[in-house]
N, C-alpha and C positions, 0 to 999 in steps of 0.2 A: 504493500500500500504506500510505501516510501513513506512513512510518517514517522521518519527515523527520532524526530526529537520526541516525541510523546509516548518513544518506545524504550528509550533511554531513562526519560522520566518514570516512566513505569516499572523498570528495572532496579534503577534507585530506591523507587518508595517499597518496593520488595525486599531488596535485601535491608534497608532500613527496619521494615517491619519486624523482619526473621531475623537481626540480630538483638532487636528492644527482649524477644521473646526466648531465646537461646538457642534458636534453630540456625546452627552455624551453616552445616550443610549447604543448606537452602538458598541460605547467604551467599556459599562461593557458588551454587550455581547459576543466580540471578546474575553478578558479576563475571561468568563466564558468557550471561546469555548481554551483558554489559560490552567486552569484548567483542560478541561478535556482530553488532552493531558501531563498532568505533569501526573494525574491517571493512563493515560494507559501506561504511561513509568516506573509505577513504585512511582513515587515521592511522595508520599503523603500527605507529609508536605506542598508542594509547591502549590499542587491542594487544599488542606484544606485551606489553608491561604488566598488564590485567592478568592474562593468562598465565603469565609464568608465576604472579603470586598464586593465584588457585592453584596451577602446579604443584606448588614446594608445600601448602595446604594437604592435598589428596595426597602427597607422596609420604608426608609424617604421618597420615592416619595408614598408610598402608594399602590404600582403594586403587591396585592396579585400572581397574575398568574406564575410573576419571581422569587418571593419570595418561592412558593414553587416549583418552576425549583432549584432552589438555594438547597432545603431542600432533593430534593432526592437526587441532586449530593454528599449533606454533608451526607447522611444516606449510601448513597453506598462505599462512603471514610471509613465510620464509622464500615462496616460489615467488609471492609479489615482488618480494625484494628482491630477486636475481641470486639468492642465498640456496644455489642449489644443494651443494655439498651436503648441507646441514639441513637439508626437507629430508634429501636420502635419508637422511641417517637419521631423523624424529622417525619417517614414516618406515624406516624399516624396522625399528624398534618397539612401534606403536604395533604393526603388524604382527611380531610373534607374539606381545600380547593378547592381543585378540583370538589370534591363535589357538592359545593356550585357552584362553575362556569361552573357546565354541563363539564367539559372538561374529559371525561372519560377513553382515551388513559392515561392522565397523571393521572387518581387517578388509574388504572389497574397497572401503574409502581410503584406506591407509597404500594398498592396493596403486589407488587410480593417483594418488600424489606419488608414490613412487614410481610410476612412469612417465607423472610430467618433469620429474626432476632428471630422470635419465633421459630423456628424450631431449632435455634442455642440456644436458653434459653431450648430447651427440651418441647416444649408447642406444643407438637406434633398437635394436636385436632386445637388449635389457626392457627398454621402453613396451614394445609392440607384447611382448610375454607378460609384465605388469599391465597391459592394459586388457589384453585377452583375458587374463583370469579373474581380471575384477569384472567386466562384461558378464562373463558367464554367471558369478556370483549373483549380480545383481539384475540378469534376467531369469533367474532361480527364485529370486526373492520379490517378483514382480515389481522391480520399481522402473516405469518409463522414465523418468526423468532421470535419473543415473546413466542409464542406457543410453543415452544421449550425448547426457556428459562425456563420455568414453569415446561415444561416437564421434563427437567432435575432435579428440585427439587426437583419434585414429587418424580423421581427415587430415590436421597438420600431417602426419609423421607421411600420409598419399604424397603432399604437396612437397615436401623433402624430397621425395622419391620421385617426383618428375611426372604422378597420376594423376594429372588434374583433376581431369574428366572423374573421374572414380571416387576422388576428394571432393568436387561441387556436387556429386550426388551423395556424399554422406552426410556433407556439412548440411546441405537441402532438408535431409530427411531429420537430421537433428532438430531444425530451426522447426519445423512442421511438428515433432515431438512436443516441443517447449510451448509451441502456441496451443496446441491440444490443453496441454498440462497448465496452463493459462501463467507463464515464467517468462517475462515478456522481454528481460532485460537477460538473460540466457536465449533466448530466441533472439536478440536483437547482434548477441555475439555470434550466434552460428551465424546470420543471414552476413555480417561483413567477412565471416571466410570464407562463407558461398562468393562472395562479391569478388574477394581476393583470386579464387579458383577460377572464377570468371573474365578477370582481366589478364591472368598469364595462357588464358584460352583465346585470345583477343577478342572477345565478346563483351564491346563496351556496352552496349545497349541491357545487353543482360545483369552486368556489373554493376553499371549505376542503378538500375531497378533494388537491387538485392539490399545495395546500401541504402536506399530511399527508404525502403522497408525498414531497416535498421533504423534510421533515425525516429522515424513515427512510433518505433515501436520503444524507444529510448521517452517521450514526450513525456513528462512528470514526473519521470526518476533520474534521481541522485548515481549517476555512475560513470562516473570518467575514467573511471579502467576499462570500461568499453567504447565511452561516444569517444574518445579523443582515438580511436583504432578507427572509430564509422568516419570521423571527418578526415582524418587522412588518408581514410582509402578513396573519398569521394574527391579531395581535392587533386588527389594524383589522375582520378579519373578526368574530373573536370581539365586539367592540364591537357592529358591525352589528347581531349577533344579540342584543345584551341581555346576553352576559355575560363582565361587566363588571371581575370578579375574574382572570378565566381572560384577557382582555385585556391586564388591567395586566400581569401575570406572561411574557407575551410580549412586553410592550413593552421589560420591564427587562431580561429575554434579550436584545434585539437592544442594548440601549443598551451592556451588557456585550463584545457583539460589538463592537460600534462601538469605541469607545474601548480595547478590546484593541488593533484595527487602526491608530489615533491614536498608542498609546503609544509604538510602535516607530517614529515618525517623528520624527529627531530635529532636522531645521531647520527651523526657525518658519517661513519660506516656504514646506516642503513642508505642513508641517501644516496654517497658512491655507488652502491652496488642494485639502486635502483635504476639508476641513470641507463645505465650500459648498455643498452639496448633500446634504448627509446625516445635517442636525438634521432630517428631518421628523420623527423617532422623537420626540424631545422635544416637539413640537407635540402630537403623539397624547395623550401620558401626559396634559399639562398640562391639555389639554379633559376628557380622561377623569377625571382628577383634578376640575374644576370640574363635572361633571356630576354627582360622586359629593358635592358642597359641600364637599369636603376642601381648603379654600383655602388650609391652611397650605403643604402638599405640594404643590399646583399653585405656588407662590411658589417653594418649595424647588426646584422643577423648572428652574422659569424661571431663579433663577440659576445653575442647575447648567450649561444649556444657555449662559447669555450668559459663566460663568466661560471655558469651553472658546475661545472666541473673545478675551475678556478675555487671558488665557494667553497667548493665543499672539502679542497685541499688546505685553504687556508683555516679551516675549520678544525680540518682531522688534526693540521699543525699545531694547533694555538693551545700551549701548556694549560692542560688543565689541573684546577685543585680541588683536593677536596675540602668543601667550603664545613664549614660548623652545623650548617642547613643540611649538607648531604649526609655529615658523620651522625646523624640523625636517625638516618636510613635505616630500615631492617637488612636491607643488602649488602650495608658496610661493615656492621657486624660478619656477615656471610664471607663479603669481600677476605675481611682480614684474616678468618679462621682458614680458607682457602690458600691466603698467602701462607700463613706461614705452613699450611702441611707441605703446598709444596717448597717450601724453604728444607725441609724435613728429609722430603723425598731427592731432590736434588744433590744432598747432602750424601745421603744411602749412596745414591750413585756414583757421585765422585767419590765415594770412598772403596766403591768396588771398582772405580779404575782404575787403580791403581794396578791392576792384574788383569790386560786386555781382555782376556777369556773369560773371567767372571765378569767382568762389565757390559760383557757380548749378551751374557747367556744368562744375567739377571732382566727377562721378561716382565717379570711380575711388576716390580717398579717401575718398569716404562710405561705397561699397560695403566698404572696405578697416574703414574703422572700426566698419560695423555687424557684420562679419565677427568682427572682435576681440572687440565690446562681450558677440555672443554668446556665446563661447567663453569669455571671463569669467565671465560667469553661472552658466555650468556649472560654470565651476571650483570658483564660490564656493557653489556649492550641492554638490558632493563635497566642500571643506575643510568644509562646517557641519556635515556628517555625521560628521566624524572629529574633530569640538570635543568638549575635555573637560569634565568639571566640568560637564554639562547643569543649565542652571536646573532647580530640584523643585517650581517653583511647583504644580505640577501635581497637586502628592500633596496639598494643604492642602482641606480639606473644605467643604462652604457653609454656612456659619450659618442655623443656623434661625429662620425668622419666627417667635416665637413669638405674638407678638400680632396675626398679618392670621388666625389660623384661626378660622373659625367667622363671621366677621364680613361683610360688602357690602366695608369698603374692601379686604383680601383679593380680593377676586374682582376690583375695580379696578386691583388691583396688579398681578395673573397680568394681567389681559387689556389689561392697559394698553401691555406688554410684547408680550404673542402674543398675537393676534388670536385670536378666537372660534370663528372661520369656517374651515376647514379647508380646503388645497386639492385637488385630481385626487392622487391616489395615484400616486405618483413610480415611472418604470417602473425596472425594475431593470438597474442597467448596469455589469455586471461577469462579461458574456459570456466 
């Protein structure tokens, strides 16, 4: 219904309720159901943060079952962010759980993330075998809309493999799933890979249709992890065709999607590693700007695009401390007991190398310290989300070239920077 505030509200006065009365439980699951309202708006700092406290909650009571509810929510935050390594590894750990407890719905989910995660690492063979067997799962268990989900994947992993054709007919039938299932804004994502399938078929007419549909079907919901994919496939399409105004105006919609979605990321790590695959939008404009000879605005473009990474360097750089506010934290407790085991374990180590052979062949302590070093990581990426005082570098504008418009060095400057040449139309991956 997209009433995302009044659901959040609702959320809140729930677990408010449930903790006046001592119904802890209840409590973390209202704020997990908190969580996954911050994800579908976007937030993902706010949803990561959320969840891994309910995590470390379920994980001292012992509640495998929650714990691994907890680890797909954190591996599907994880694929937003370009954070695949570490989806594999929630979702394949969440999976033997499930496993283990027969509960097959949820190891089929665990399943379909660990094949977007391989399939995003290029482990095409890994990918197509997690997605095949959560399929089956979940056509066992009658859910059309899973089946779908899946299905759409599959379609990417067609369009990798150069099956268009084969790929706009699954994406199609996906999209016609979703609208059945009345899932307007998963129906609005299949219908731009159908679109995508459609333009490396050179079937613009058909292409733009698919994304037109995508749009109307976007109209009242909140979701820029899909529309800024609808407008950039419409804008390239509009390109295609010559026009070249109605282009740009698409292009600047998704760049606004885009960076809507950036803004609410607040640790320079999540942010980097969202990036990285989703300046193609800026590639477009910049060519489209050089084909129009507007060399000043292709310039402007360029470093609009290289600030956004700029940013987020100058960010990961900038010595952080931990403030009085953050040593506050139940994390920094966590943090510190962390450090010093691995201080401990480190220790153990160097003291068995002193005899290359036992420092080879002591496992145990590596396995123990890689254990740790991960579980750090986490931490430090929940504390970076709850840091105050965020650098604003972000709000500072680009200076205008005034003097490369109009001119040859202008155009050497843009293309010096982005390349001329354009690549394959990026498939859309936010199934």
């Amino acid at each position: 219904m997209n009433r995302f505030d009044e659901a959040i509200e609702t959320f809140q006065t729930t677990k408010q309720h449930c903790e006046e009365h001592g119904l802890g439980l209840w409590a973390d699951i209202a704020d997990r159901g908190l969580s996954r309202m911050y994800f579908l708006r976007g937030n993902y700092s706010m949803a990561l943060r959320l969840v891994e406290q309910v995590r470390r909650k379920h994980d001292a009571a012992n509640d495998r079952r929650r714990v691994g509810l907890c680890d797909i929510d954190r591996a599907e935050i994880y694929l937003q962010l370009n954070l695949f390594e570490d989806a594999s590894t929630l979702s394949s750990r969440a999976f033997k759980t499930f496993q283990e407890l027969n509960n097959q719905f949820e190891a089929a989910m665990c399943l379909n993330s660990l094949g977007i995660a391989q399939f995003k690492l290029m482990n095409d063979k890994e990918a197509e075998k997690a997605f095949t067997q959560a399929r089956g799962i979940f056509v066992q268990e009658g859910n059309e809309v899973w089946v779908a989900v899946v299905d759409l994947w599959l379609a990417q992993l067609l369009i990798r493999q150069g099956k268009f054709s084969a790929a706009q007919e699954l994406a199609l039938r996906a999209a016609e799933s979703f609208e059945r299932q009345d899932v307007p804004v998963r129906a609005a994502n299949a219908r731009v890979l159908s679109a995508q399938s459609w333009q490396e078929l050179e079937d613009t007419a058909a292409a733009m249709a698919d994304a037109q549909i995508a749009l109307r079907e976007l109209e009242g919901f909140h979701a820029p992890w899909v529309s800024y994919h609808a407008y950039n496939t419409l804008g390239r399409l509009k390109e295609l065709d010559g026009a070249l105004q109605d282009a740009e105006d698409f292009y600047l919609r998704a760049i606004t999607e885009l960076e809507s979605l950036r803004g609410n990321i607040r640790l320079d790590e999540l942010r980097m590693s969202f990036g990285k695959d989703k300046y193609q939008v800026y590639q477009n404009i910049v060519n489209l700007k050089l084909q129009r000879r507007d060399f000043g605005s292709a310039y402007e473009y360029v470093e609009r695009s290289k600030s956004r990474t700029l940013i987020d360097l100058l960010e990961r750089n900038l010595e952080t401390v931990w403030t009085p506010a953050l040593k506050s934290l139940p994390a920094f407790t966590v943090f510190a007991k962390f450090a010093k085991e691995l201080n401990i374990l480190y220790s153990r180590l160097n003291e068995s190398g002193t005899t290359g052979r036992t420092a080879a062949t002591d496992t145990g302590t590596k396995e123990e310290i890689g254990k740790r070093e991960h579980e750090l990581v986490e931490l430090l990426r929940e504390a970076g989300s709850e840091k105050s005082g965020w650098a604003v570098l972000s709000d500072h504008g680009i200076a205008r070239s005034e003097g490369c418009a109009g001119d040859a060095g202008g155009r050497r400057s843009a293309c010096r920077v982005l390349h001329d040449r354009r690549p394959p139309l990026r498939v859309c991956d936010c199934a």
